[in-house]
C-alpha positions in Angstrom: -24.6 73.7 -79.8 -23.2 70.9 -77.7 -26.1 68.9 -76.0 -26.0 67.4 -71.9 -25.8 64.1 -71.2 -28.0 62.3 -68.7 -27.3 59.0 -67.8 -29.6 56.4 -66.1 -29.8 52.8 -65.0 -32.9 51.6 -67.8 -33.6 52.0 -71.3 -37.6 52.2 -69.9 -36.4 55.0 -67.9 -34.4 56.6 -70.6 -37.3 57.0 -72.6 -39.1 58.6 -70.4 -36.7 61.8 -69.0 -35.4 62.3 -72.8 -39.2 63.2 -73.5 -39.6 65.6 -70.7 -35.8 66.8 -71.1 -36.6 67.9 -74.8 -33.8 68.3 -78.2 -31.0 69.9 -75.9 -30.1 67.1 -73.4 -29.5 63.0 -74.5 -30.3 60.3 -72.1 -28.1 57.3 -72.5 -28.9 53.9 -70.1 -26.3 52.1 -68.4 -28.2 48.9 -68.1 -27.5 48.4 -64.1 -24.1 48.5 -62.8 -21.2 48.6 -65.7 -18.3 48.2 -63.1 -18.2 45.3 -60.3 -16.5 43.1 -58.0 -15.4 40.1 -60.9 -17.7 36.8 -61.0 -14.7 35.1 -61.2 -12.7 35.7 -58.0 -13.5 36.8 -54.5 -12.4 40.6 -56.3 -11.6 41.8 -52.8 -7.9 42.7 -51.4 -7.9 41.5 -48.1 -4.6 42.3 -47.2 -4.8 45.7 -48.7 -7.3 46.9 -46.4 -9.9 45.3 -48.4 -9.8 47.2 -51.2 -12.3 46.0 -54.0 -11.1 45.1 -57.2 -13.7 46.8 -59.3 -13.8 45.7 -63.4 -16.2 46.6 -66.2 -18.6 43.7 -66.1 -18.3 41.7 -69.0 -20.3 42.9 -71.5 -20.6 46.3 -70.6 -17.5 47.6 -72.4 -19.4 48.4 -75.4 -21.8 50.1 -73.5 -19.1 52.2 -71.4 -17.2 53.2 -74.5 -20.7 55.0 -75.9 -21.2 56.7 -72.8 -17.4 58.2 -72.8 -17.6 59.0 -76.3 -20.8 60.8 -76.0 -19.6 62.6 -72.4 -16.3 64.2 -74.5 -18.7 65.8 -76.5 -21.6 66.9 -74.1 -21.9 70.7 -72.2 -22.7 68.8 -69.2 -22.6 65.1 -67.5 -25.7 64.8 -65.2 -25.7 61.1 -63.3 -29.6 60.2 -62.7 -29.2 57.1 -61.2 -31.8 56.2 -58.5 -31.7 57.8 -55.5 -30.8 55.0 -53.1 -27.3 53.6 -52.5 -27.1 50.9 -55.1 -27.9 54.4 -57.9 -24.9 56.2 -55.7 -22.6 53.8 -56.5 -23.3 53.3 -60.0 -22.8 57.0 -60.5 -19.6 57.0 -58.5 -18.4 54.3 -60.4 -19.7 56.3 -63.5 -18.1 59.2 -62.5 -14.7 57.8 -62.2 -14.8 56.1 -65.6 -15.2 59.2 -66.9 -13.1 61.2 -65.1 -15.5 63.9 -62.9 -14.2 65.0 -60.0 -15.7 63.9 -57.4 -16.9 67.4 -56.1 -18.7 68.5 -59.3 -22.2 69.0 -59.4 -23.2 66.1 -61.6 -25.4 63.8 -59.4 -29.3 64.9 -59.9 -32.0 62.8 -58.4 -35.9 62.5 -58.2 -38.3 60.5 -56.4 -40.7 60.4 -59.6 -39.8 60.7 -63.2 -42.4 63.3 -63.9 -42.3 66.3 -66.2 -41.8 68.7 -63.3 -39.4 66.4 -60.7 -37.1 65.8 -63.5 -36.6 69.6 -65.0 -36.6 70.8 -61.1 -34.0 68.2 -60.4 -31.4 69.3 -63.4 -31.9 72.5 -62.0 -30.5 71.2 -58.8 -27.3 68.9 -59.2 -25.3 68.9 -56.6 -21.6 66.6 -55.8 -22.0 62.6 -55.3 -22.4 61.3 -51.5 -19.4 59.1 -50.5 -21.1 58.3 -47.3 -24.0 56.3 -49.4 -21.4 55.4 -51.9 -19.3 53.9 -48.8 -22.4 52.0 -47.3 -23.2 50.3 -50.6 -19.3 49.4 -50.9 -19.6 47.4 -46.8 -22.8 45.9 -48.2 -21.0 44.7 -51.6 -17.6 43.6 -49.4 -19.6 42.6 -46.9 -21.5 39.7 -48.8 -18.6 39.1 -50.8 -16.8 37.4 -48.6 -19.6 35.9 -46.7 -21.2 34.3 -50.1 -17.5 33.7 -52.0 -15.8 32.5 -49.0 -18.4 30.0 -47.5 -20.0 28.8 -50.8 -17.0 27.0 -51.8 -17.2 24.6 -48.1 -20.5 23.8 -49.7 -19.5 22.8 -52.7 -16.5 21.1 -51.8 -18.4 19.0 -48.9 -22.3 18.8 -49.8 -22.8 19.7 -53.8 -21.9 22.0 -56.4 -23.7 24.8 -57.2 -24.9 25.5 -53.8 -24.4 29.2 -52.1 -24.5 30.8 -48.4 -25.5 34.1 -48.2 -25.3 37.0 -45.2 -29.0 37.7 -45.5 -30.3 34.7 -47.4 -29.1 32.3 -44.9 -30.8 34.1 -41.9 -34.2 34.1 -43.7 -33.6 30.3 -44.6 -33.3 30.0 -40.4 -35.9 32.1 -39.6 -38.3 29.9 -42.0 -36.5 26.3 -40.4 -36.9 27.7 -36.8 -40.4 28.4 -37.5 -40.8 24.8 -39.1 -39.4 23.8 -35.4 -41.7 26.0 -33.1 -44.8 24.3 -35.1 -43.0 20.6 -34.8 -42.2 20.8 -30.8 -46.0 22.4 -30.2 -48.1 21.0 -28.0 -51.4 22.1 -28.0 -53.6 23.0 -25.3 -57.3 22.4 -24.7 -59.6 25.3 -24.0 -63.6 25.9 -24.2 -65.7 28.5 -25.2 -69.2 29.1 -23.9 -71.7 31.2 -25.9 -75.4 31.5 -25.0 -78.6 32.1 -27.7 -81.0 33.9 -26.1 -84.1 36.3 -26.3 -85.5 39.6 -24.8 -89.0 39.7 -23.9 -89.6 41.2 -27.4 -88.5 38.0 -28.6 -85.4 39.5 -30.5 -83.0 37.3 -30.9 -78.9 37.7 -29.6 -75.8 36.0 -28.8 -74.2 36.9 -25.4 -70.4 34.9 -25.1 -68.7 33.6 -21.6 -66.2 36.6 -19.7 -66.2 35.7 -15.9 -67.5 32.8 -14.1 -68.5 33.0 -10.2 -65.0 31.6 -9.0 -63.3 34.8 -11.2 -62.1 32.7 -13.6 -61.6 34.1 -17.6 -60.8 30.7 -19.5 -62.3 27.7 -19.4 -60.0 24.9 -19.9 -61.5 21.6 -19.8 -65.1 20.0 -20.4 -65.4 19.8 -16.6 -64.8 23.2 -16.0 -67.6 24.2 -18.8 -70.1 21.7 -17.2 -69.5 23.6 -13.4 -70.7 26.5 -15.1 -73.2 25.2 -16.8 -75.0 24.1 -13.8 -74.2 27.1 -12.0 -76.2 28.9 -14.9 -79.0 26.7 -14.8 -82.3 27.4 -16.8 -82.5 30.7 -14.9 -82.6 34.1 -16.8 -79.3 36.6 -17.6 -79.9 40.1 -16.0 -78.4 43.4 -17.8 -75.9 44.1 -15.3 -74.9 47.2 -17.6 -75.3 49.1 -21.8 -72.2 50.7 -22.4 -72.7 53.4 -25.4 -70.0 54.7 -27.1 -68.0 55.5 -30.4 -64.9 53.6 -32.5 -62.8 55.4 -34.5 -60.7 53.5 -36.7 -58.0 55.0 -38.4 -56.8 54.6 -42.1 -53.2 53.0 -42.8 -50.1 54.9 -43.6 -49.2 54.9 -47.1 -46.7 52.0 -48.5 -43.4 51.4 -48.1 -41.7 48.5 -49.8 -42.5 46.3 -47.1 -46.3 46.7 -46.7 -47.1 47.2 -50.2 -45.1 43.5 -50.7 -47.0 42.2 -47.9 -50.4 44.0 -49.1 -50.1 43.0 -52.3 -49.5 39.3 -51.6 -52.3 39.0 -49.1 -55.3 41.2 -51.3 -53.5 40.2 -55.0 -52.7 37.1 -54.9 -49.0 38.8 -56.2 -45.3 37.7 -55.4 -42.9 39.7 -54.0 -41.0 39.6 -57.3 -44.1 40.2 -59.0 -44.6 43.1 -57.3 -41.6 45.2 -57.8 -41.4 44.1 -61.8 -45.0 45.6 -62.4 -44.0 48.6 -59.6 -40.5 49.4 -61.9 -42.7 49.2 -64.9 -45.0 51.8 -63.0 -42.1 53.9 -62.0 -40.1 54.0 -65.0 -43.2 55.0 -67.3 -46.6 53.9 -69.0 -47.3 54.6 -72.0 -51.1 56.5 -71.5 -52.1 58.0 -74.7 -51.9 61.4 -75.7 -49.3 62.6 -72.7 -47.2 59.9 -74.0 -45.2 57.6 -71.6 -45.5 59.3 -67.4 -43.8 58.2 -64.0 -47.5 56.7 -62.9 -45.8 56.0 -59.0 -42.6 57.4 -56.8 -39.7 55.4 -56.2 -40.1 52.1 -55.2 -37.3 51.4 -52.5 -38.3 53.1 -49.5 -39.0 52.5 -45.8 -40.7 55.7 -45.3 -43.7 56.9 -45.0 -43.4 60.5 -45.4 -45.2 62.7 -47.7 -43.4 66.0 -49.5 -45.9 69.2 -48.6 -46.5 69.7 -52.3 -48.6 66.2 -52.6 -50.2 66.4 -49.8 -51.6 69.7 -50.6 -53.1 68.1 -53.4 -54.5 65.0 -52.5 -56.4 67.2 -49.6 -57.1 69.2 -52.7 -58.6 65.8 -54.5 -60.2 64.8 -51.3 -62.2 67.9 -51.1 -63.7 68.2 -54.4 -64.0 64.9 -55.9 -64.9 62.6 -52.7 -66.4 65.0 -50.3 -65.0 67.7 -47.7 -66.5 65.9 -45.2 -64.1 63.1 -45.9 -60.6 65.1 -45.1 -58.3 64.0 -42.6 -58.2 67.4 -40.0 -55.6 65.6 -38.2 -53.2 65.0 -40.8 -51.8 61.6 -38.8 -50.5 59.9 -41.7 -48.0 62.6 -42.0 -46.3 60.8 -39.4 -43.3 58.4 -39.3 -44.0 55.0 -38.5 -41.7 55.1 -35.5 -41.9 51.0 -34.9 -39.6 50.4 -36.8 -36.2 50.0 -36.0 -34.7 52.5 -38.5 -35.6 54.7 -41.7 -32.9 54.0 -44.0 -33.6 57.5 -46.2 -35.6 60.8 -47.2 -37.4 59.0 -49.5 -41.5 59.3 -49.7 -43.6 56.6 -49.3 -44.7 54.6 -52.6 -47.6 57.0 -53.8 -49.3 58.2 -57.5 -47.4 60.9 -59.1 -50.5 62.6 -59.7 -53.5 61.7 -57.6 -55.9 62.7 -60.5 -55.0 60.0 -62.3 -57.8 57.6 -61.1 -57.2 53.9 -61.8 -60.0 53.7 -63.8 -59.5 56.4 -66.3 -55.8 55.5 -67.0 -57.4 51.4 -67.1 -57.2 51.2 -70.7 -53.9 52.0 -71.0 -52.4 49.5 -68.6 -52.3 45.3 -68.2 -54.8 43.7 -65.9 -51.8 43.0 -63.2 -50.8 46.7 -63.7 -54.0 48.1 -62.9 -54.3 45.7 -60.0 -51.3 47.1 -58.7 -51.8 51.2 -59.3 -55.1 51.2 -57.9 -54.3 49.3 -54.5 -51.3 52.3 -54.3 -53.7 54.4 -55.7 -56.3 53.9 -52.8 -54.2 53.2 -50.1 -52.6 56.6 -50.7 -55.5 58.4 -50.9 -57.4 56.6 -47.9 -54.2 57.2 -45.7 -55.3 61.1 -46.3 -59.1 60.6 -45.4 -61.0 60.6 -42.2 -61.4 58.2 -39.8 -63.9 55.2 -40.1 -66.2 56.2 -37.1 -68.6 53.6 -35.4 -71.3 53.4 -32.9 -70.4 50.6 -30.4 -73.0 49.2 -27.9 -71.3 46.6 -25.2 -73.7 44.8 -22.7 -73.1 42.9 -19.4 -75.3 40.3 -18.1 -75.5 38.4 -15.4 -77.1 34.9 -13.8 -75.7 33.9 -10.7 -72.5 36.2 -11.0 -71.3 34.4 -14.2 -70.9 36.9 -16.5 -71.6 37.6 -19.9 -71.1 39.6 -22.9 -72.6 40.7 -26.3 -71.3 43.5 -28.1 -72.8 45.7 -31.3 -71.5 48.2 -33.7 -72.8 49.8 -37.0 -70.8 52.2 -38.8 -72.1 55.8 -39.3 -70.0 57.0 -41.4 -67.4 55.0 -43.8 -64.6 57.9 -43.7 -61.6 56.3 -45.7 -63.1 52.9 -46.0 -65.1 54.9 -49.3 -62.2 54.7 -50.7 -59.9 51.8 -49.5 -61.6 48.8 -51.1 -59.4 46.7 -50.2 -59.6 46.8 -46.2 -60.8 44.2 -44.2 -64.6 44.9 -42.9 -66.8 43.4 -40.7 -70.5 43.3 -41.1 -72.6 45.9 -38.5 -73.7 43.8 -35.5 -76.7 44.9 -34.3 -78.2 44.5 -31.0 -82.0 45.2 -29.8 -82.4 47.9 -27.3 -81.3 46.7 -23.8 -81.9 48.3 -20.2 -80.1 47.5 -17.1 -82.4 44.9 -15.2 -84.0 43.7 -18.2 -84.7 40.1 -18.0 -82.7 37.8 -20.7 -84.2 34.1 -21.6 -81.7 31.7 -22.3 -82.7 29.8 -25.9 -79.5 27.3 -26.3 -75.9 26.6 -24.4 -73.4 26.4 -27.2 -70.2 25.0 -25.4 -67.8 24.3 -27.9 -64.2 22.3 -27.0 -60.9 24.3 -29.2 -57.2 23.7 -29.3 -55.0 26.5 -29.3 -52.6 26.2 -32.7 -49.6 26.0 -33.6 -48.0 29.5 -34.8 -48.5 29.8 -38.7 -46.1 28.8 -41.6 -44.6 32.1 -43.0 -45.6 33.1 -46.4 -43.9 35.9 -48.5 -45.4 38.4 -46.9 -45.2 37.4 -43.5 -41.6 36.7 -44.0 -41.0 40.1 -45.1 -43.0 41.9 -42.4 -40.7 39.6 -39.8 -37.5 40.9 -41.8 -38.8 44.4 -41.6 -39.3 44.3 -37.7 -36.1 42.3 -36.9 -34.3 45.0 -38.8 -32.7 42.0 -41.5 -32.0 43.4 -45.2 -33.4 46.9 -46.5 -36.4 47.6 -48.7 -34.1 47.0 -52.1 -33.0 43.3 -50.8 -36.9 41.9 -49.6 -37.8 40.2 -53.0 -34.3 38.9 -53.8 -33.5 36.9 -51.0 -36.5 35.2 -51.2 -36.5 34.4 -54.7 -32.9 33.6 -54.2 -33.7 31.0 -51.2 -36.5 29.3 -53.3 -33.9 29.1 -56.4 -31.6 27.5 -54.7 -34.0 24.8 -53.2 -33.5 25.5 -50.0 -37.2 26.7 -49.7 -40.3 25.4 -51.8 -43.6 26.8 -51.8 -47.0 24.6 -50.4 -49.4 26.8 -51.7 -48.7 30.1 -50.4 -46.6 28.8 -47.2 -42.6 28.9 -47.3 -41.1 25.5 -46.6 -37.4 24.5 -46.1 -36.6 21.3 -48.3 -33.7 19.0 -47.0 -31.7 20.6 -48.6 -32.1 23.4 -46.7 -32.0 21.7 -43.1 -28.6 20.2 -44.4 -27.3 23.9 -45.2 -28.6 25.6 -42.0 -27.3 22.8 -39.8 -23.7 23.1 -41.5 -24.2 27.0 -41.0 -25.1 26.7 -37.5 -22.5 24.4 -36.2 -19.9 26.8 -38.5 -20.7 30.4 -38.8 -23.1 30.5 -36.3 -22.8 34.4 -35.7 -22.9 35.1 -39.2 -26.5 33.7 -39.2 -27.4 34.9 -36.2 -30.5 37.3 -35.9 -29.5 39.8 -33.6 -25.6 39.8 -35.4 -27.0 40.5 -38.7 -29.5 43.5 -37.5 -26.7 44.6 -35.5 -24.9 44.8 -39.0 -27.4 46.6 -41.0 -27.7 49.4 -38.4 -23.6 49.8 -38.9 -24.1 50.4 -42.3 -27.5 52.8 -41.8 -25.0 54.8 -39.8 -22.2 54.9 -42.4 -24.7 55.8 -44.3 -25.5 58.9 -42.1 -22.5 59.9 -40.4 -20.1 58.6 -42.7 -18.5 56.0 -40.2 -15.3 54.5 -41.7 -16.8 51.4 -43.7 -13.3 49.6 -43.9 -13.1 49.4 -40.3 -16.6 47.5 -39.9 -15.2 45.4 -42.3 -11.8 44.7 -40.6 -13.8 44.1 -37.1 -16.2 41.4 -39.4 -13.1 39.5 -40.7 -11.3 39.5 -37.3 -13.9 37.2 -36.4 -15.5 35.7 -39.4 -12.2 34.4 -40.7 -11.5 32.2 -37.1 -15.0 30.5 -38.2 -13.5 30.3 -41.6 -10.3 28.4 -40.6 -12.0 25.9 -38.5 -15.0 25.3 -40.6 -12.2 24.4 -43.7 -10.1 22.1 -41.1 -13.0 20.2 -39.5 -16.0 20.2 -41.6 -17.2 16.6 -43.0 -18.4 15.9 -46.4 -22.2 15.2 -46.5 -23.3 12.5 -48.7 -26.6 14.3 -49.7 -28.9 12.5 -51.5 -32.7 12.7 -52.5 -34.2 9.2 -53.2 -37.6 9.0 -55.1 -40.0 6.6 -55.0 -39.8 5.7 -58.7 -37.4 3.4 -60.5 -35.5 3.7 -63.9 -37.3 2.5 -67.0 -34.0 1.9 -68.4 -32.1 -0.4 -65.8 -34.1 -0.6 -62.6 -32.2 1.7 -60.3 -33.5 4.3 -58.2 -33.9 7.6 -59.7 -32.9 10.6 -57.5 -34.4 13.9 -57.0 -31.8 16.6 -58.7 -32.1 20.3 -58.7 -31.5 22.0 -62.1 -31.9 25.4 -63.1 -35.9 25.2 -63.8 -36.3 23.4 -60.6 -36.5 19.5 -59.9 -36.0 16.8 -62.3 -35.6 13.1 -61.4 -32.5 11.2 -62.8 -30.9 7.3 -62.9 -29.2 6.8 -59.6 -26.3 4.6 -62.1 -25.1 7.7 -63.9 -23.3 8.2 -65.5 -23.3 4.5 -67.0 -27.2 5.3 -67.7 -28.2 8.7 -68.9 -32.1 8.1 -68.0 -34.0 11.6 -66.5 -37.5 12.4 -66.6 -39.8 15.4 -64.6 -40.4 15.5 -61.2 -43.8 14.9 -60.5 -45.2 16.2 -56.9 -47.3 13.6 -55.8 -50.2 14.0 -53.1 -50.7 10.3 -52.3 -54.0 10.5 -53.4 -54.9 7.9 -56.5 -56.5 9.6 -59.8 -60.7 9.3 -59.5 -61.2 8.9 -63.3 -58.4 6.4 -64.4 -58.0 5.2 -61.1 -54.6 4.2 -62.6 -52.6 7.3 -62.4 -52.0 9.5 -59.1 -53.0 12.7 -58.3 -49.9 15.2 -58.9 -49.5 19.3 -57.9 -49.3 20.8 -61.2 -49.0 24.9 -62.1 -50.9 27.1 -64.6 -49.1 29.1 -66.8 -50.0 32.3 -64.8 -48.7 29.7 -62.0 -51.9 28.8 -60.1 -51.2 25.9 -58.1 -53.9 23.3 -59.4 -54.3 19.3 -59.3 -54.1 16.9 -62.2 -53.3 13.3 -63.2 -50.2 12.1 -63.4 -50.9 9.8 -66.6 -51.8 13.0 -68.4 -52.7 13.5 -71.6 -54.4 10.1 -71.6 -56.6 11.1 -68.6 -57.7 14.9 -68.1 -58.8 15.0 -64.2 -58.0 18.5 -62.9 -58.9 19.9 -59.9 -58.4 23.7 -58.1 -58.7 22.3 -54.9 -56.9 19.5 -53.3 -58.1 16.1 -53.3 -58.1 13.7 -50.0 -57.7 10.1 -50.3 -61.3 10.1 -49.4 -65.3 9.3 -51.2 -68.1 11.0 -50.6 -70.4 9.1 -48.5 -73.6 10.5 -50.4 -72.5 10.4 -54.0 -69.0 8.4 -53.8 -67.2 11.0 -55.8 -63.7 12.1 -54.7 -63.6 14.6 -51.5 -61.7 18.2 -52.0 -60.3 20.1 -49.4 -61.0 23.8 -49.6 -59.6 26.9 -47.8 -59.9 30.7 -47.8 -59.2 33.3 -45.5 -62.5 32.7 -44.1 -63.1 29.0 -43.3 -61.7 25.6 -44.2 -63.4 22.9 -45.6 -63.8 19.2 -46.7 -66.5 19.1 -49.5 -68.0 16.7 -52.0 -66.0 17.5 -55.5 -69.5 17.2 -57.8 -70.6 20.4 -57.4 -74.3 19.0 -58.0 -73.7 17.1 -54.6 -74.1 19.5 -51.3 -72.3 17.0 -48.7 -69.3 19.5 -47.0 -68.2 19.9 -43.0 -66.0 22.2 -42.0 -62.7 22.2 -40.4 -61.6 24.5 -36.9 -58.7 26.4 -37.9 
């Protein structure tokens, strides 16, 4: 009897559905897209209503022949590709090399590859969507002549190898107009006040500054703080009011793409690329003993948060009989859409298990360290976002001395709700406070003004860049990761610990992109563009007529930009001269990042690493200097740069300065608490602390 071919993007994924699908149906994999705009040409007919030029990607003809010599002889052709529009258009494309008309029933998709989603969904194939197809299709055309048509300026007038890109180039501005904001700050002086002080119980409190007598709420210079000082005096506070009352805080909603990026940079430690390689690996299949390789998450491209009725059922189910009744969520909230955001791209459900059962510590042994990591913070944020409310008791007290006011406020939690659960969320400790009555006389201990400078607004990081791109409605949840590894690729971005920053590189690019194509990289143009193709998407507007309104404009920019823009002479000196003949060697990007090389080629051939200097000089040779180096799990950490005849490493970074107790080399430290200077023997105790 003839069998039913299924065909899917990976060979991971293949694996997985032809075990659940069982002797009757094959599952072939398609390895990505098999038909694409060429590399080798722009690949789109402008004058013929911009028609792509589609071709089998090179390489991908063997691969196409199998799948039409095994769909001759199949019952049935079922196209699982994933359910977003990047899977609708490699099933379209599929479909047409194999001639399915494009109103059969073929297309089936799932939102987990589970034993039950996948048989439910062959049961259910219905015709492909040329409204997603047509969405991906303006995307593709869209950067095509964007990236194909701008690139070339670059190359021809900075360097080769260089690329513009319709989303890349905005988050290269956004992370260069941050870089300004923090340069053009000026900081502003303020004080706060806090008092120690003492009931007539002698328990101990802190009370901090709200209102002074003139109905003032900041305190912005030392004079200020000195007026009320004296108008506080040695005098006693008065309980002007106790305020008793209860906090509720509410769990999160479960991930999308963008918060489960940004929460798994922030709690793991993980990149966004990091993060959706081990997510794919959880969504295509683990291997987990005797069931054999299981879908251990749902679909990872998503900007939803809903929930199908089915799991929710039974993680209330879960809830209920392993944690606690007590603990269910009566209100249901996390249901609920997150309706900040500027659009919900699809009727996928949030990133959750596939079977809440499956606790991340009984399914440990079967997965790697960075997997586990990364199942149980879905794991727990899923279940959490079904729990009950955190619920404190709060306590907030006014007191008074000579109508300055002040505050101290108290809270203890009373019952942890979803924070049983949700290791991972930020807690603060219980603040108690004694037992206070209005008129009670307060003794004031110690005046602890304290002079602060408001800061500058922080460098993004990976995650903060993606939670910006998320509200400013720039790229989708499938384009997050790859723009920024694509910007840090290219050089136009480097990392400083966990901080974004542009290179020159990338000043030279935006400044060219600015002055040119402007519009293309503005903010509010490129949102503007996404919500067009959201709505071709959902009520299958006519995509070659965005396109044409694009090029109407985009190709004036085009024209003038090729008439009137200069070449750059863009080069990167280094510090360092050429062993060989003395020149200058230059900083060069190559394809595993930066690499110095002799300013005289090609007449001399000299090249050597790029070593990241700190300007700090090496404390055990005293010879070499102090480079950033990176671990082969690439943890940033500090070493010599005469290694291997001197060993010095350090994890934190060293300061060009001695220890004034022991004479050993200063580190500076920082964590998401505090920020330090401290002694680098850890035998010596000398450290200060630095205001954030």
């Amino acid at each position: 009897m003839a069998k039913s071919l299924v065909i899917v993007e990976s060979p991971a994924k293949a694996k997985t559905i032809e075990k659940f699908l069982g002797k009757n149906y094959v599952v072939k994999a398609s390895v990505g897209h098999i038909i694409d705009l060429p590399k080798s040409k722009l690949g789109v007919d402008i004058d013929n209503n911009f028609e792509p030029q589609y071709i089998t990607i090179r390489g991908k003809g063997p691969v196409l022949k199998e799948i039409k010599t095994l769909a001759k002889k199949s019952k049935n052709v079922y196209l699982a590709t994933d359910p977003d529009r990047e899977g609708e258009a490699i099933s379209w494309h599929l479909a047409r090399a194999l001639g399915i008309e494009e109103d059969t029933s073929c297309r089936i998709e799932f939102n987990e590859i589970t034993k039950t989603a996948i048989t439910n969904a062959i049961k259910k194939p219905r015709a492909i969507n040329r409204d997603l197809v047509d969405a991906q299709q303006a995307r593709r055309v869209l950067d095509r002549l964007v990236g194909y048509q701008i690139s070339p300026l670059l190359w021809k007038n900075v360097r080769k190898g260089l690329s513009a890109g319709r989303v890349q180039s905005v988050a290269t501005k956004l992370i260069i107009d941050r870089e300004e904001e923090i340069k053009n700050f000026k900081p502003e002086e303020y004080w706060s006040l806090n008092l120690n002080v003492e009931n007539s119980k002698k328990e101990k409190f802190q009370v901090k500054f709200q209102i002074d007598n003139l109905g003032n709420k900041e305190i912005h210079s030392e004079k200020e703080v000195n007026r009320i000082l004296n108008t506080v005096g040695d005098n006693k506070l008065t309980v002007a009011s106790v305020r008793k009352g209860e906090k509720k805080r509410n769990p999160n909603l479960p991930f999308t793409t963008s918060t489960l990026q940004q929460e798994a940079a922030n709690k793991l430690g993980f990149s966004t690329r990091k993060t959706m390689s081990l997510a794919q690996q959880l969504y295509e299949g683990i291997d987990i003993g005797k069931e054999g390789t299981v879908g251990l998450i749902t679909y990872i491209r998503t900007d939803s948060t809903r929930i199908s009725n089915e799991a929710t059922e039974l993680v209330k189910k879960y809830i209920n009989e392993v944690i606690g009744d007590k603990y269910g969520n009566k209100e249901a909230k996390n249901q609920k859409e997150d309706k900040s955001k500027k659009s919900v791209q699809d009727a996928h459900e949030a990133i959750r298990p596939t079977y809440v059962y499956k606790h991340p510590d009984i399914i440990k042994s079967s997965l790697t360290k960075d997997q586990h990591l990364l199942y149980k913070l879905i794991w727990e944020r899923y279940v959490s976002s079904n729990m009950a409310p955190a619920l404190y008791d709060t306590l907030s007290v006014d007191l008074s001395i000579n109508e300055v006011i002040f505050k101290a406020t108290g809270s203890r939690l009373k019952f942890d709700g979803f924070l049983k659960v949700y290791s991972y969320a930020n807690t603060s400790e219980n603040v108690d406070l004694p037992i206070l009555n209005e008129g009670e006389k307060i003794s004031i201990l110690e005046k602890l003004p304290k002079q602060h400078y408001t800061q500058p607004p922080a460098r993004y990081t990976e995650a903060s860049l993606v939670r910006t791109m998320e509200e400013l409605g720039i790229g989708r949840p499938s384009t997050y990761s790859p723009t920024i590894s694509t910007i840090l690729s290219r050089g136009y971005v480097e990392k400083e610990g966990k901080n974004l920053v542009a290179t020159e590189l990338g000043y030279i690019i935006n400044e060219i992109l600015e002055e040119y194509f402007s519009k293309v990289i503005d903010v509010n143009f490129t949102a503007d563009l996404e919500q067009s193709l959201d709505h071709i998407e959902e009520n299958g507007h006519d995509w070659k007529k965005l396109i044409s309104e694009f090029y109407n404009e985009f190709h004036v920019m085009l024209a003038y930009a090729e008439e009137h823009m200069e070449q750059i002479d863009f080069v990167e000196e280094s510090d360092e001269e050429c062993k060989n003949c003395g020149a200058i060697m230059l900083i060069k990007h190559g394809r595993y990042g930066k690499f110095l090389a002799c300013s005289n080629y090609p007449e001399c051939e000299e090249t050597k690493p790029f070593l990241h200097k700190i300007g700090v000089s090496c404390p055990k040779c005293e010879d070499g200097e102090v480079i950033e180096r990176r671990s082969k799990k690439g943890r940033l950490f500090y070493g010599c740069s005469n290694f291997p005849k001197c060993r010095f490493v350090s994890w934190s970074r060293p300061i060009d300065k001695k220890c004034p107790q022991c004479n050993n080399i200063l580190v500076h430290k920082k964590n998401k608490k505090s920020e330090k200077i401290m002694c680098s023997d850890k035998d010596c105790k000398y450290e200060y602390g630095i205001e954030n």
